[in-house]
C-alpha beads as a LAMMPS data file, in Angstrom:
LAMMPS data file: protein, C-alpha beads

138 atoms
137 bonds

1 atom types
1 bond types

-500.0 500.0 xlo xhi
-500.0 500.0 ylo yhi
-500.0 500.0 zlo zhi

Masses

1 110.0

Atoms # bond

1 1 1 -75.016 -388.910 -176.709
2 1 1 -75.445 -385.630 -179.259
3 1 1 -78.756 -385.688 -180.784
4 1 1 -78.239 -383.973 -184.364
5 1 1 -81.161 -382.081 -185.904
6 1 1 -81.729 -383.323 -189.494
7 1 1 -83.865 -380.440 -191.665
8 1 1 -87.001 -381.112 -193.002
9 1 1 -87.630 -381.413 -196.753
10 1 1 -89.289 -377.881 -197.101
11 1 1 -86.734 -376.339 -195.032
12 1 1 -84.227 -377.672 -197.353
13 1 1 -86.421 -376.660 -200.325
14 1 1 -87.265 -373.105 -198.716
15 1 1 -83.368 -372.497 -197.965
16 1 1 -82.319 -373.793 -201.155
17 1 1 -84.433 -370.955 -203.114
18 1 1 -83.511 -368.186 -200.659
19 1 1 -80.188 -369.051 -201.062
20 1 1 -80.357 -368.556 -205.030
21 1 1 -82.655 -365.978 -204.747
22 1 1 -80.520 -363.826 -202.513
23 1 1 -77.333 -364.395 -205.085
24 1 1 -78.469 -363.276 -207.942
25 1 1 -80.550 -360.275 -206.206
26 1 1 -77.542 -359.085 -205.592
27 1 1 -75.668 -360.001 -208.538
28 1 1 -78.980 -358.364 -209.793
29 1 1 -78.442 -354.838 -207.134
30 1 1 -74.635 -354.695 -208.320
31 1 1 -75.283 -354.782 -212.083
32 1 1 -77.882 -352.217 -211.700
33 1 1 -75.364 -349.992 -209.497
34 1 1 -73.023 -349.933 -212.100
35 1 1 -75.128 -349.252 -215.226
36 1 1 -76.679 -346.714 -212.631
37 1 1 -72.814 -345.034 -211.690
38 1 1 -71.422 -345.180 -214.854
39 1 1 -74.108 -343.200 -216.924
40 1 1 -75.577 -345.858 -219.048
41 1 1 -78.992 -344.856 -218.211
42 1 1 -79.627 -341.093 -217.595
43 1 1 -81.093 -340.775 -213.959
44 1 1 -84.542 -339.199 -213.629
45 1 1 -82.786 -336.917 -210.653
46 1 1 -79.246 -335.835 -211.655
47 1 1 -76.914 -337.043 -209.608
48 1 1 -76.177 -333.263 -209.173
49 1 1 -79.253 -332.199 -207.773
50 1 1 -80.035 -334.710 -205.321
51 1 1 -78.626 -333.111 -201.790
52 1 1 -81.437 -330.642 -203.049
53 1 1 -83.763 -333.282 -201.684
54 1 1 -82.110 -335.315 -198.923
55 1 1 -83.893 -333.307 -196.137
56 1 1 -87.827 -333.578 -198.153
57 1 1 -90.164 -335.648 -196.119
58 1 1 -91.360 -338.842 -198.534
59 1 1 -94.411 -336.796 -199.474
60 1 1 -92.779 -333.401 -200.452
61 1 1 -90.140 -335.376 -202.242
62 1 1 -92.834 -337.260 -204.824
63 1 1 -94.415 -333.891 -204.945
64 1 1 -91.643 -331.780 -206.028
65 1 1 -90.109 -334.768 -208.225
66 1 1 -93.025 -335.418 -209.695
67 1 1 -92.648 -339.445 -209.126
68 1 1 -95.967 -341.139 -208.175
69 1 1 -96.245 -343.781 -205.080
70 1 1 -97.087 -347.373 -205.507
71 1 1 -95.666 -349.545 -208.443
72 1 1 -95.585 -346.574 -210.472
73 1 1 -91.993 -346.520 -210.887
74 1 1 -92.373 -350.152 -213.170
75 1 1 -92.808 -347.274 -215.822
76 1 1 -89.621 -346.003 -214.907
77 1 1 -87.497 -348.687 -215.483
78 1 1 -85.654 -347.045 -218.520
79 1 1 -83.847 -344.135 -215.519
80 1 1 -81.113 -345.290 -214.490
81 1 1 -82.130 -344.465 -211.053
82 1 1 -85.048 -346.293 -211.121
83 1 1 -83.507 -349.874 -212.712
84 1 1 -82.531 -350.838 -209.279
85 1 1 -86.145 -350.981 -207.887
86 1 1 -86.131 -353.916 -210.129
87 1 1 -83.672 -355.726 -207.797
88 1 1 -85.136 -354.277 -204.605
89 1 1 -88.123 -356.028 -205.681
90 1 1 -86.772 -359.399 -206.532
91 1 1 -85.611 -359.449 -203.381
92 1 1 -88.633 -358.412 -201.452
93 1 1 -90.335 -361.330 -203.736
94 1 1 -88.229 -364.058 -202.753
95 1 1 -90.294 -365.000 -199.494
96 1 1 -93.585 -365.091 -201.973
97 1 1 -91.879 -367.556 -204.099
98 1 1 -90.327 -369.852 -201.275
99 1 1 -93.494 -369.935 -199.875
100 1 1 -95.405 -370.990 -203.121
101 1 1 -92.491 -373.806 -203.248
102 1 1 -93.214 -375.636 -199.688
103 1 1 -96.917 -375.465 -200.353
104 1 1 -97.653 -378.496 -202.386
105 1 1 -94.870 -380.389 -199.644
106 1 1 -97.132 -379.610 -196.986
107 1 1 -99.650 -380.908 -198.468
108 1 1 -98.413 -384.135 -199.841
109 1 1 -97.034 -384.756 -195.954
110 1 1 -100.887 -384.059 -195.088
111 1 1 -99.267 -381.220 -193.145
112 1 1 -102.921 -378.864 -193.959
113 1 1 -102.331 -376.442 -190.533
114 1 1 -98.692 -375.444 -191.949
115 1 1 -100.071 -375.715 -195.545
116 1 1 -102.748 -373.623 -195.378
117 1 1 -100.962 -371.263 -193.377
118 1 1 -98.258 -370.933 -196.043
119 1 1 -101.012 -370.154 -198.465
120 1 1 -102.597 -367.485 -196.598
121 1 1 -98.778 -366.210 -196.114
122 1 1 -98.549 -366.018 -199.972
123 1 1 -102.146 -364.449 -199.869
124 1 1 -100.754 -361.661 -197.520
125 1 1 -97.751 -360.662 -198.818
126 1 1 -99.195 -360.529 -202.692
127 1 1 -102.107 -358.195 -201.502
128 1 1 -99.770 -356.089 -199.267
129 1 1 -97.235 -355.803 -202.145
130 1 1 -100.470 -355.058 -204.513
131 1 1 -101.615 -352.403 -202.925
132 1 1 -104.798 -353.563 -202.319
133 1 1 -104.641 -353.399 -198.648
134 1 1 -104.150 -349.501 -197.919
135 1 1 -102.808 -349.584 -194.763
136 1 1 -99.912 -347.391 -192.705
137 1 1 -98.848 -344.167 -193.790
138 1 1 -99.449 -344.265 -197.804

Bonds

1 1 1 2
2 1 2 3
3 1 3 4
4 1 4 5
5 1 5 6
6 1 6 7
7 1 7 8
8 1 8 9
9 1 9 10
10 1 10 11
11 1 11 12
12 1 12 13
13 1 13 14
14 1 14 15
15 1 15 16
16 1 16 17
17 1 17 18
18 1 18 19
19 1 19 20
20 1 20 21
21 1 21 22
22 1 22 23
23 1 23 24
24 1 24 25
25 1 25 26
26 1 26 27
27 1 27 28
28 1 28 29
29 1 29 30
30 1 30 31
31 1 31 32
32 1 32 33
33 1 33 34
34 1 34 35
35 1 35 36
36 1 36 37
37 1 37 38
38 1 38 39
39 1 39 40
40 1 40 41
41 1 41 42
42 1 42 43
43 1 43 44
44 1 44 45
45 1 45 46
46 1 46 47
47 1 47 48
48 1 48 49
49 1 49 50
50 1 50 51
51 1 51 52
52 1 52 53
53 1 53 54
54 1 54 55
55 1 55 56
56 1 56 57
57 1 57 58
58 1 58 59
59 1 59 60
60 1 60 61
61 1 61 62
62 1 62 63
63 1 63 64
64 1 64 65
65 1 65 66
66 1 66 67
67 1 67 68
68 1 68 69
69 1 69 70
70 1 70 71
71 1 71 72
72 1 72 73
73 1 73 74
74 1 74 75
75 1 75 76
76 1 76 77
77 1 77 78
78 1 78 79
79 1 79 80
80 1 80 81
81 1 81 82
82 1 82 83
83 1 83 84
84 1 84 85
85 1 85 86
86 1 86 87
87 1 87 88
88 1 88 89
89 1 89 90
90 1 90 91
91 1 91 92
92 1 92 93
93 1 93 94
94 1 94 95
95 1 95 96
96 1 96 97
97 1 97 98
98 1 98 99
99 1 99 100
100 1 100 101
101 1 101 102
102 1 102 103
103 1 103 104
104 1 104 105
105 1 105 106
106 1 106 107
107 1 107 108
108 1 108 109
109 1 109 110
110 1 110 111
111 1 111 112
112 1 112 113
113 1 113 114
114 1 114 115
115 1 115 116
116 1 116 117
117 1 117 118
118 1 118 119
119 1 119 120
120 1 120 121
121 1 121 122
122 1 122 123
123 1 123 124
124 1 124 125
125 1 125 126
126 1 126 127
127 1 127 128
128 1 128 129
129 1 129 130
130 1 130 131
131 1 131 132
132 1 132 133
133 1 133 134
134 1 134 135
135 1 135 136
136 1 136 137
137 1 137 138
């Protein structure tokens, strides 16, 4: 007899949001693309000039540029070349937000080891994302 796996209610609710999230991300990336080929925003790097910087380590590149690390490019949003973080972002956010959504489920199942976990998953990733927690190579 074939068993057949049934998915729990926060998978379901966890792959449901993932599954919206990830379309209109890149609905999100392709729009941004566009306005991003075609002009509508000037770039902060011309398209022109940016072989100049293809071989630049990450550090000599924000020097030279003048771009600062971190979240700084939220102030950038008007560059055509910068819009697109906005998508990249969404994207990276997505997790966060599927997380926050199967929270109160484990909970209300009295499910506190996968609950709290979750939380402290959502604790992580905000801090991380932050900046707060200066870690690696930044």
């Amino acid at each position: 007899m074939e068993s057949k796996l049934k998915a729990t209610e926060e998978q379901l609710k966890y792959a449901t949001i993932l599954d919206i999230g990830m379309k209109v991300g890149l609905l999100a990336i392709i729009i941004t693309f566009i306005i991003y080929a075609a002009g509508i925003l000037t770039p902060y790097i011309p398209v022109s000039d940016l072989s100049k910087y293809w071989g630049f380590s990450v550090h000599k590149y924000l020097e030279t540029t003048g771009i600062h690390p971190g979240w700084s490019w939220l102030g950038m949003l008007g560059k055509g070349d910068f819009l697109n973080f906005l998508s990249i972002a969404f994207l990276a956010g997505i997790t966060v937000i599927c997380y926050i959504a199967i929270i109160p489920i484990f909970f209300r199942k009295k499910d506190i080891v996968y609950g709290v976990l979750a939380l402290l998953e959502v604790l992580v990733l905000v801090f991380a994302a932050s900046g707060i927690l200066k870690t690696g190579g930044h």
